[in-house]
SERO-22727 format. One line per field, with one value per residue (C-alpha): residue in one letter; x, y, z; residue number from 1. Coordinates in steps of 0.001 Angstrom, whole numbers, m for minus. Example, Ala and Ser with C-alpha at 12.3 -4.5 7.8 and 13.67 -1.06 7.14 Angstrom:
aa [A; S] .
u [12300; 13670] .
v [m4500; m1060] .
w [7800; 7140] .
i [1; 2] .
***
This chain:
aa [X; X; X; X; X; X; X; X; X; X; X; X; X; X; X; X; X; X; X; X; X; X; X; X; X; X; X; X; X; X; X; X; X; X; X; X; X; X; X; X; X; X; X; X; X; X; X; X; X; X; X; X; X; X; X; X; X; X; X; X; X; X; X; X; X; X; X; X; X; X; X; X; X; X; X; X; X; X; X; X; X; X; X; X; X; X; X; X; X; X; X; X; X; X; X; X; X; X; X; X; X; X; X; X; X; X; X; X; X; X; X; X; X; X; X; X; X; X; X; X; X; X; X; X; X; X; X; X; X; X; X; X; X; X; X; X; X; X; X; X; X; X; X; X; X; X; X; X; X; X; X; X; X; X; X; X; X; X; X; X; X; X; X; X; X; X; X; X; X; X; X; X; X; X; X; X; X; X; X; X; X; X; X; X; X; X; X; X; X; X; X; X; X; X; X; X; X; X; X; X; X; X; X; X; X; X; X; X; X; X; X; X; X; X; X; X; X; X; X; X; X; X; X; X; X; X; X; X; X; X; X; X; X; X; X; X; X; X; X; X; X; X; X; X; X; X; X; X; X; X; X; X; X; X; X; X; X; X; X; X; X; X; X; X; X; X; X; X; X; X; X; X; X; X; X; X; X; X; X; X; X; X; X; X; X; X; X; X; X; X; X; X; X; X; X; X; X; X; X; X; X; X; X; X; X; X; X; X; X; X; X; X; X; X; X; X; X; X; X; X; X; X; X; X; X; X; X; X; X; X; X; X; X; X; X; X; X; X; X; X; X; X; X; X; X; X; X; X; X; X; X; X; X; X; X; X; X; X; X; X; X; X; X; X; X; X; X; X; X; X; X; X; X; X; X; X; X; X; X; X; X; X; X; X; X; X; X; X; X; X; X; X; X; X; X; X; X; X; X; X; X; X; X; X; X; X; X; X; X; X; X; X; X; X; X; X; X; X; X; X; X; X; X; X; X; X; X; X; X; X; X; X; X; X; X; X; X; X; X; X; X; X; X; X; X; X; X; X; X; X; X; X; X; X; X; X; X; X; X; X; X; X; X; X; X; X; X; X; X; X; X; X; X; X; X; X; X; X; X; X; X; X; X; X; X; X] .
u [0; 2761; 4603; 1554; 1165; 4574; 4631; 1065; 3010; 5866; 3233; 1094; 5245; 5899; 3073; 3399; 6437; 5508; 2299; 5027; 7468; 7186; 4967; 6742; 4922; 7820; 6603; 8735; 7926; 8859; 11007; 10358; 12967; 13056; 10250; 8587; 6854; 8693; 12324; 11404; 13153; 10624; 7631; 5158; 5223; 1752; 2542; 170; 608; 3991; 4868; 2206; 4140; 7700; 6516; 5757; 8913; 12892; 13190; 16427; 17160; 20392; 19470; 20235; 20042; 22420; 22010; 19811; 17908; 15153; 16335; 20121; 18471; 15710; 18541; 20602; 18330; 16661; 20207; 22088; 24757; 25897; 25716; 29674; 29222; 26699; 27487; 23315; 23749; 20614; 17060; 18238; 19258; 16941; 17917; 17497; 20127; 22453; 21252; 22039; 25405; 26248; 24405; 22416; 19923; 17406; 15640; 12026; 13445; 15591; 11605; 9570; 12154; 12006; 8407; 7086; 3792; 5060; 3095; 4021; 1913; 2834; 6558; 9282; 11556; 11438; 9074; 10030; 12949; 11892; 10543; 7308; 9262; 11130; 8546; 7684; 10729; 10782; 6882; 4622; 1908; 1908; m440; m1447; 1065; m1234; 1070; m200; 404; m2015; m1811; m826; 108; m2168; m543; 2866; 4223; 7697; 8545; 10363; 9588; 8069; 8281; 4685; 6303; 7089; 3717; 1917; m1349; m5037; m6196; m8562; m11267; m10998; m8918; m9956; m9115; m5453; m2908; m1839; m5320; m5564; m2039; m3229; m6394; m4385; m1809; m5235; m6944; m3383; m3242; m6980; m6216; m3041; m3544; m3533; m797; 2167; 3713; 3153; 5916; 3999; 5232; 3422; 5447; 3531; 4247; 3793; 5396; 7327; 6484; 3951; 2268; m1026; m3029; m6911; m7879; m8440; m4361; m3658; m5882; m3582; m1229; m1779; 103; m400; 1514; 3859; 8099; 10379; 13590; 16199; 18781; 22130; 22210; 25767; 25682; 27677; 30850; 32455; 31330; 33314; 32009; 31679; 28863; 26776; 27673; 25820; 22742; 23684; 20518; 18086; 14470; 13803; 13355; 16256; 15068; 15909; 13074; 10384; 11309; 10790; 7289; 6572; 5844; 8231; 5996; 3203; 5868; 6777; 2830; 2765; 5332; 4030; 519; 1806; 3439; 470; m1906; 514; 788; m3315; m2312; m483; m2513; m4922; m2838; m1825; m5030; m6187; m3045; m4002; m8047; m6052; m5018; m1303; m14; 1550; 3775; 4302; 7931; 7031; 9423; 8941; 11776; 12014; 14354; 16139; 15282; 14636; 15996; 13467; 15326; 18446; 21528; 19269; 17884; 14803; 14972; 17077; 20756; 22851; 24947; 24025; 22399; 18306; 18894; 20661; 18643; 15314; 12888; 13723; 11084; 10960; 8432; 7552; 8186; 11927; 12273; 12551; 9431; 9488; 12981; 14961; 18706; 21103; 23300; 24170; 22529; 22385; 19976; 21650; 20940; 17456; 18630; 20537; 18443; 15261; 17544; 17848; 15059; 12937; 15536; 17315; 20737; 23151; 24056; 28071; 27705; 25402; 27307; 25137; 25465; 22486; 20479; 19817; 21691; 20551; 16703; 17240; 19410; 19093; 22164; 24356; 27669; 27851; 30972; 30170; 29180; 26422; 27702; 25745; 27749; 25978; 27799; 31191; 33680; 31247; 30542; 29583; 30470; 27927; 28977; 27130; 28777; 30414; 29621; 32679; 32387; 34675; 33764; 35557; 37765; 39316; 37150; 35903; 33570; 33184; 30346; 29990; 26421; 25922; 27126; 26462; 22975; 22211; 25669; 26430; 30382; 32825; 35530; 37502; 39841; 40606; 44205; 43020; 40477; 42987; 43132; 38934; 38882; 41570; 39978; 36214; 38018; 38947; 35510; 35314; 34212; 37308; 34631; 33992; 32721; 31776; 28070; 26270; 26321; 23024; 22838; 20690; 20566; 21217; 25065; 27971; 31229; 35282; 37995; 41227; 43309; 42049; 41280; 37391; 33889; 31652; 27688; 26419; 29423; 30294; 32911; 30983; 31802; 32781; 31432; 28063; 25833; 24714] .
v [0; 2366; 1451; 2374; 6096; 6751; 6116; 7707; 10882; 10892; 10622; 13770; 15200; 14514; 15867; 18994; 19630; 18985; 21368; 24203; 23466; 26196; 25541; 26123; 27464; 27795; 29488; 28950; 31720; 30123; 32530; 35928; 38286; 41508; 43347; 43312; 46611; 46364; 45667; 49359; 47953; 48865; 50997; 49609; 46034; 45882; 42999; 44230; 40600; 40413; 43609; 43138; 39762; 41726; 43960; 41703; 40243; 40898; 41400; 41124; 43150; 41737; 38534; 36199; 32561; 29712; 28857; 31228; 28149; 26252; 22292; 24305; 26602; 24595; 21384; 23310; 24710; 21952; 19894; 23117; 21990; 24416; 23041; 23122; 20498; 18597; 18726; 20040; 22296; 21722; 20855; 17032; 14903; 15444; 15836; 12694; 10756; 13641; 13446; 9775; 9846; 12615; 11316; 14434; 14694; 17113; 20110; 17865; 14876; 16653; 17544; 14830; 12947; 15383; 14944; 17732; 17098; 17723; 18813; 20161; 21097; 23253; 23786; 23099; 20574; 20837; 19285; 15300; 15511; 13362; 9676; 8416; 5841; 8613; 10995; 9193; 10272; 13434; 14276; 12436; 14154; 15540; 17506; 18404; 20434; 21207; 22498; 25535; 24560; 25193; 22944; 26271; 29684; 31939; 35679; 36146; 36866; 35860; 34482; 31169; 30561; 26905; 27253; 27175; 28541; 31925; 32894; 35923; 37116; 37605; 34021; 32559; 34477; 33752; 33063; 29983; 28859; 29690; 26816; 29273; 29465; 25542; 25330; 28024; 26183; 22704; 24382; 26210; 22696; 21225; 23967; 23430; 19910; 19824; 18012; 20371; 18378; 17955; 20864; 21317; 21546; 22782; 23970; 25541; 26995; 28935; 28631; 32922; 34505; 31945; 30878; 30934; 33919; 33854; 35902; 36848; 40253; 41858; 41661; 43294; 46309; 47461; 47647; 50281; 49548; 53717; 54588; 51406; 52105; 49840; 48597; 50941; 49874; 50668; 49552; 48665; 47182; 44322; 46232; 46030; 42109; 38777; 36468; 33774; 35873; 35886; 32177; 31740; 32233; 31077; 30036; 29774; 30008; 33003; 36283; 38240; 42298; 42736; 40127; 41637; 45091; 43744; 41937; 44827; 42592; 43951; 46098; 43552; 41286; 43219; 44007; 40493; 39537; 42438; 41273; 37546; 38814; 40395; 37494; 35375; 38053; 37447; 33977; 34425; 37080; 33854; 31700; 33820; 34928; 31061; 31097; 33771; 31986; 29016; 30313; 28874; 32202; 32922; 29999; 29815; 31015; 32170; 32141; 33274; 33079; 32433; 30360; 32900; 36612; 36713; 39333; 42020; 43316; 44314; 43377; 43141; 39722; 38298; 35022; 33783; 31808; 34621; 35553; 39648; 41018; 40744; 36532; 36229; 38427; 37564; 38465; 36408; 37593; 35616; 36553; 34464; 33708; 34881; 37701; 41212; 42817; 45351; 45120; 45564; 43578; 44718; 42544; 39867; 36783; 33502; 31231; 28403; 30016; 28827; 25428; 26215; 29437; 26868; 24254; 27092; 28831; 25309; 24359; 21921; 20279; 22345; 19930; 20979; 19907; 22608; 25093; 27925; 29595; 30795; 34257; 34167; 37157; 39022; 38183; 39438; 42724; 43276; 45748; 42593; 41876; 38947; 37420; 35581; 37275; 35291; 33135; 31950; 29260; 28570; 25352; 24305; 27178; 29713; 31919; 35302; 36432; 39552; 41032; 44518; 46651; 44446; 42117; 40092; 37495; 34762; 33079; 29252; 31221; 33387; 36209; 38735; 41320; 43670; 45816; 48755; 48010; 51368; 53631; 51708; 49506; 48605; 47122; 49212; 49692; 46767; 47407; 44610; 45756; 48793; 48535; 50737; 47842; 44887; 44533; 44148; 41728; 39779; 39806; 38880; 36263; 34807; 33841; 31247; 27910; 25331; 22710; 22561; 19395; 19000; 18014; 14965; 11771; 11923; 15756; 16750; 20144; 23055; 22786; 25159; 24228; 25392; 23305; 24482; 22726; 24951; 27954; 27318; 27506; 24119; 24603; 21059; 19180; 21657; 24345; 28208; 30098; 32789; 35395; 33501; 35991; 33901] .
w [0; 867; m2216; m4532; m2459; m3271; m6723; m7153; m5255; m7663; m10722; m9852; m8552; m12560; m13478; m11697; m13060; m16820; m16516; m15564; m18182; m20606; m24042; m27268; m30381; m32970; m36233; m39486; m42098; m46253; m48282; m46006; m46076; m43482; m45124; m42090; m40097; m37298; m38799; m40772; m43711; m46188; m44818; m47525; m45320; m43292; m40469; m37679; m35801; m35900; m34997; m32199; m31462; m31236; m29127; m26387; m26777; m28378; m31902; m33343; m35878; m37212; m37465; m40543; m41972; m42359; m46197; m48258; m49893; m48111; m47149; m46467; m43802; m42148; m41801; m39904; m37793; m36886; m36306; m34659; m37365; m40097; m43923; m43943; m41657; m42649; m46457; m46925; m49835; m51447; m51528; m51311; m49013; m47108; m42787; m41142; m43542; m42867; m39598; m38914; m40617; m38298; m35169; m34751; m32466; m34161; m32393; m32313; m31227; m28098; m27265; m27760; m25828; m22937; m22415; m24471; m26483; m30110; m33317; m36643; m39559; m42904; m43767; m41024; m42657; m46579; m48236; m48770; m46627; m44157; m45120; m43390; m40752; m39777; m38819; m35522; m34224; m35254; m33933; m32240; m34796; m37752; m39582; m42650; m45213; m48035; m51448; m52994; m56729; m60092; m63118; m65566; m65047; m63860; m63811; m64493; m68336; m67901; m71638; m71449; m68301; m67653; m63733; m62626; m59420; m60977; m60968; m58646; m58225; m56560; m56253; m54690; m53615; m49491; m46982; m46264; m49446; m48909; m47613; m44684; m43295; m43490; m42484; m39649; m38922; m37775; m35637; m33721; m33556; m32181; m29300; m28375; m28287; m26237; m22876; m20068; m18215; m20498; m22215; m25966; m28505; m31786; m34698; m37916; m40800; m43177; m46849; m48136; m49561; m51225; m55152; m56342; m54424; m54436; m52133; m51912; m53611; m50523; m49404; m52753; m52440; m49392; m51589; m54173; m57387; m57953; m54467; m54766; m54222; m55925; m54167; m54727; m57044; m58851; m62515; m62588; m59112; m60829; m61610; m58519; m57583; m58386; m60794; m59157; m56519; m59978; m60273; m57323; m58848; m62366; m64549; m61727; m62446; m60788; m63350; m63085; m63309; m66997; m67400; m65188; m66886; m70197; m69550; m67042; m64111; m61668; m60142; m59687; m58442; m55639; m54933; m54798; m52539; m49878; m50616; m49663; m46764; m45363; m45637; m43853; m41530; m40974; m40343; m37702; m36006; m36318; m34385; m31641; m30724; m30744; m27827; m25663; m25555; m24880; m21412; m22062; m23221; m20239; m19951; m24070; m25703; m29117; m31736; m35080; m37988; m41960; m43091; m45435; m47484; m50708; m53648; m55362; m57914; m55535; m56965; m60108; m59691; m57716; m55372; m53272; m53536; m52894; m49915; m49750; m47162; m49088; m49196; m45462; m43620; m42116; m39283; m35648; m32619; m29150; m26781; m23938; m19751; m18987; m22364; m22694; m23749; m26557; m26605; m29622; m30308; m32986; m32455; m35178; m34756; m36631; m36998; m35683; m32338; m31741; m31253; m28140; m26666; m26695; m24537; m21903; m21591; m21310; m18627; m20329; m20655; m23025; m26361; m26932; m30218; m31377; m33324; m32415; m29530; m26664; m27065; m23455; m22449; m25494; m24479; m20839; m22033; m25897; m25478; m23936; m25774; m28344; m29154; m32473; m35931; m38181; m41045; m43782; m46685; m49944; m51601; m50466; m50213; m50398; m46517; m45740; m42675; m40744; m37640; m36299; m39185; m41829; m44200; m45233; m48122; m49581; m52584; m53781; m56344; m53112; m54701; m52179; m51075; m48298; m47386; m44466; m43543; m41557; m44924; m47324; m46485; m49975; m50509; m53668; m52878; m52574; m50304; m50506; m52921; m50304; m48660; m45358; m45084; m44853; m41304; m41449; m43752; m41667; m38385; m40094; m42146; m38913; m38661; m41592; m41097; m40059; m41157; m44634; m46324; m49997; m50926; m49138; m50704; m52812; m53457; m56494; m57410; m59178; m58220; m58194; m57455; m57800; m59691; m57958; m60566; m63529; m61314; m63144; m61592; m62743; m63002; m62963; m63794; m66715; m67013; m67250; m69962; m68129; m71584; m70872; m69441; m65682] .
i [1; 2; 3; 4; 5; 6; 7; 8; 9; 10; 11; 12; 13; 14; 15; 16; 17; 18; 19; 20; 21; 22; 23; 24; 25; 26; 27; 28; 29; 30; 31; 32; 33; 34; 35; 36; 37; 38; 39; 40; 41; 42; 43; 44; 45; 46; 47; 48; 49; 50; 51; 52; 53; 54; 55; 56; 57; 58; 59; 60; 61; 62; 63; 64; 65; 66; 67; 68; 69; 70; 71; 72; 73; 74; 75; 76; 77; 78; 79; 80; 81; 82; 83; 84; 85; 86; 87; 88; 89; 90; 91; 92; 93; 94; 95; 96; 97; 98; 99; 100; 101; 102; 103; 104; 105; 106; 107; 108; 109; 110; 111; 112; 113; 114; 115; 116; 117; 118; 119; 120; 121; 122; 123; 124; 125; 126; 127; 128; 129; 130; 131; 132; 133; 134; 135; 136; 137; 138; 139; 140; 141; 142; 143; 144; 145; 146; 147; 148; 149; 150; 151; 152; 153; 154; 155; 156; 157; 158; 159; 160; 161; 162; 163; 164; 165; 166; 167; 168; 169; 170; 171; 172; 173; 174; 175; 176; 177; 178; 179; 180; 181; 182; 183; 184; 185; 186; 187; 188; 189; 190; 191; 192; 193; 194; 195; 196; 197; 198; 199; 200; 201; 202; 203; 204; 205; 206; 207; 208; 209; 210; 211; 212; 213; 214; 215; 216; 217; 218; 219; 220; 221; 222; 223; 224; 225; 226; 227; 228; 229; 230; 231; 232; 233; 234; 235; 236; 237; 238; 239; 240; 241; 242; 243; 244; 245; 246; 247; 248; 249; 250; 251; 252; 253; 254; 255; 256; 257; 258; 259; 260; 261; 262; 263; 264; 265; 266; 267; 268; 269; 270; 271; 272; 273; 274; 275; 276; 277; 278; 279; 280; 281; 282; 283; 284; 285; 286; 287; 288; 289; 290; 291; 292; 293; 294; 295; 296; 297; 298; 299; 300; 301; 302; 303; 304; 305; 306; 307; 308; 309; 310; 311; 312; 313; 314; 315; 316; 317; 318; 319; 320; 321; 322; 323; 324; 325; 326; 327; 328; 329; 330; 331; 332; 333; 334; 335; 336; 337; 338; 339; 340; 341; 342; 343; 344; 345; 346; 347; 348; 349; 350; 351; 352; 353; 354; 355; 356; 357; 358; 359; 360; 361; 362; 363; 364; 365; 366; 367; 368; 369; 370; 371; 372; 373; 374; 375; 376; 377; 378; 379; 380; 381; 382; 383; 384; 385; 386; 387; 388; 389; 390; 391; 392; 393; 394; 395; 396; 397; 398; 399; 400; 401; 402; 403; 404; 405; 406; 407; 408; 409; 410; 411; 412; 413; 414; 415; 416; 417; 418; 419; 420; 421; 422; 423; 424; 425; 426; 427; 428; 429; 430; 431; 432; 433; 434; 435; 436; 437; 438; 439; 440; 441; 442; 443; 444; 445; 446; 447; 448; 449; 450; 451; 452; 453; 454; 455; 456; 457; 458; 459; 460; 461; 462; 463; 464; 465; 466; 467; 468; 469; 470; 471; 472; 473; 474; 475; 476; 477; 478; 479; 480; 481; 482; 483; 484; 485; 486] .
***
């Protein structure tokens, strides 16, 4: 009899202790880059929610992704390992064969193991990159990640162009209709759901404004096409920058801007993109308020990031791929028991952080092979002092490093650039090539990876590499033709 008290004791003892655990709700945001209210990069962006959500909480202003492609990014996120050690350069192989060749413990698993109630729904890993008999592992459920595709063009005139993805426009008619809403819809049925005594790990990753961006009429009309700015470019931005930085984004489907200025769709591309950015926006207004009805708000860290920015016409291309400051940096808000509210960090900030700052502010063990390093003291004192810049690598050989002013990149070929982010934001002056900068570019080059492995066994993609025999850059197991314009 006193045997069964005791363990009955040490049940509702465990118990206890998982109802106070803090809840995570971790919100993954497809192909956003920092056009968002609160970062002040471009006043057109309308994000009422997550400007809402950053005030209760730190935003950090400086913050930017591992890899500026999708499986890249989200892999090492979700492993705390960058892709120069993992070998993830592309959109396959996919993270758990990486991670089981590398014995990873992934972000999920550290929390379903730990007792948390785990959920995901939408886009967290890529799409595909995780086969069914692995997904137990990973989550204990798994909802629905509905693809947003059409079976021909709808909008866009882009000549030549058989990507159904490179396609914008009004469509459907309502919100519901949209795969954020549904995506939305199963993260609010997941927190209504969530027992009372266990804490809830869930995680919902909306899909705007990536490709194709679609976006109900209504989302549009807030954005005038009459009152709209275009980014702010320099039409011979490409004098001063190394080949191989255009290599990186050689023959990709995205329209470069000669393209959309030709079929005059640059305009309604950008209308687009803000249009996509405020529906998802809706979304996650949605979502939230389904968290403070839940009652859990109080013990719930929110974090919301996107997995890497995306070009407008900067640099005079659209998309992603590159390693300039429009593909690497992206919105990162926590808000939640033990953070700063309205606080604001300009420090720089990787990605790869999450991993670790998650670890400590649930109250559990440190992993010392996570490669990121903790936000803690940043979310207590936004103004504390951070050690380590942010480095995003895009194919072997390939890193930009950020710290709070510079942006320092190396290139396979040894090419280089260097950018002073306070004077020159939109990256329009190269300094590499500046002798009084030498001593810069040696102390940020201290800061590339040690760690650099070629591509994972099994990697199929668009690929770029560097032959150091013939000094040549290779696009897909073929020498460029360096006259070929990329």
């Amino acid at each position: 009899m006193k045997s069964r008290l005791l363990a009955l004791l040490g049940t509702l003892v465990l118990t206890a202790n998982a109802a106070d655990r803090p809840n995570v709700l971790f919100i993954a945001i497809d192909d956003q880059n920092d056009w968002i209210g609160c970062l002040g990069r471009n006043p057109q962006a309308i994000t009422p929610n997550i400007d809402a959500l950053a005030k209760r909480g730190t935003l950090f202003t400086n913050a930017h992704c591992q890899a500026p492609l999708c499986n890249p990014s989200r892999s090492s996120i979700l492993t705390g390992l960058r892709p120069s050690t993992t070998g993830i350069h592309g959109l396959v192989p996919g993270i758990r064969q990486v991670a089981r060749t590398k014995d990873a413990v992934t972000l999920p698993q550290t929390f379903t193991r730990a007792g948390w109630q785990t959920y995901t729904c939408g886009k967290i890993y890529h799409d595909g990159s995780i086969a069914p008999k692995d997904r137990a592992s990973e989550f204990t459920t798994w909802g629905p990640a509905p693809f947003q595709g059409l079976p021909e063009k709808r909008f866009a005139n882009l000549p030549g162009s058989p990507i159904k993805a490179m396609d914008w426009g009004p469509f459907p008619q309502r919100d519901e209709d949209t795969v954020d809403h549904q995506i939305a819809t199963a993260a609010i049925k997941a927190l209504k759901e969530s027992p009372a005594d266990k804490p809830f790990f869930i995680a919902c990753g909306f899909r705007l404004p990536h490709v194709p961006i679609f976006a109900p009429q209504k989302w549009f009309d807030l954005h005038s096409p009459d009152s709209l700015k275009l980014p702010e470019i320099q039409e011979d931005d490409r004098k001063d920058t190394p080949p191989f930085s255009w290599y990186l984004h050689w023959k990709l489907p995205e329209p470069r801007l000669s393209a959309l200025r030709q079929t005059g769709e640059w305009k309604s591309l950008v209308r687009a993109y803000l249009a996509g950015t405020t529906c998802m926006d809706a979304q996650v207004g949605r979502l939230l308020t389904a968290l403070q009805e839940s009652g859990r708000a109080g013990n719930t860290i929110v974090v919301l990031w996107s997995d890497h920015g995306w070009h407008l016409g900067e640099k005079l291309i659209t998309g992603k791929n590159t390693l300039w400051e429009p593909s690497t940096h992206v919105p990162l808000v926590f808000a939640g028991p033990g953070i700063a509210k309205d606080a604001r960090c300009t420090r720089a900030v990787e990605l790869l952080d999450i991993y670790p700052t998650l670890l400590d502010l649930t109250a559990q063990p440190a992993k010392a092979e996570l490669e990121g390093h903790t936000l803690l003291p940043q979310l207590k004192d936004a103004t504390a002092p951070r050690e380590w810049p942010a480095i995003t690598t895009h194919n072997q050989g390939n890193h930009a490093i950020r710290n709070d002013r510079w942006r320092y990149i190396r290139y396979a070929d040894g090419s280089e650039e260097l950018y002073d982010e306070q004077a020159d934001p939109h990256e329009w002056k190269n300094l590499a090539s500046d002798p009084s900068k030498a001593d810069i570019k040696t102390e940020l080059a201290k800061w590339l990876p040690k760690t650099d492995v070629p591509m994972a066994p099994g990697s199929k993609q668009r690929t770029l590499s560097y032959d150091p025999a013939t000094h040549r850059a290779v696009w897909e197991g073929k020498v460029i033709d360096p006259t070929e314009e990329p």
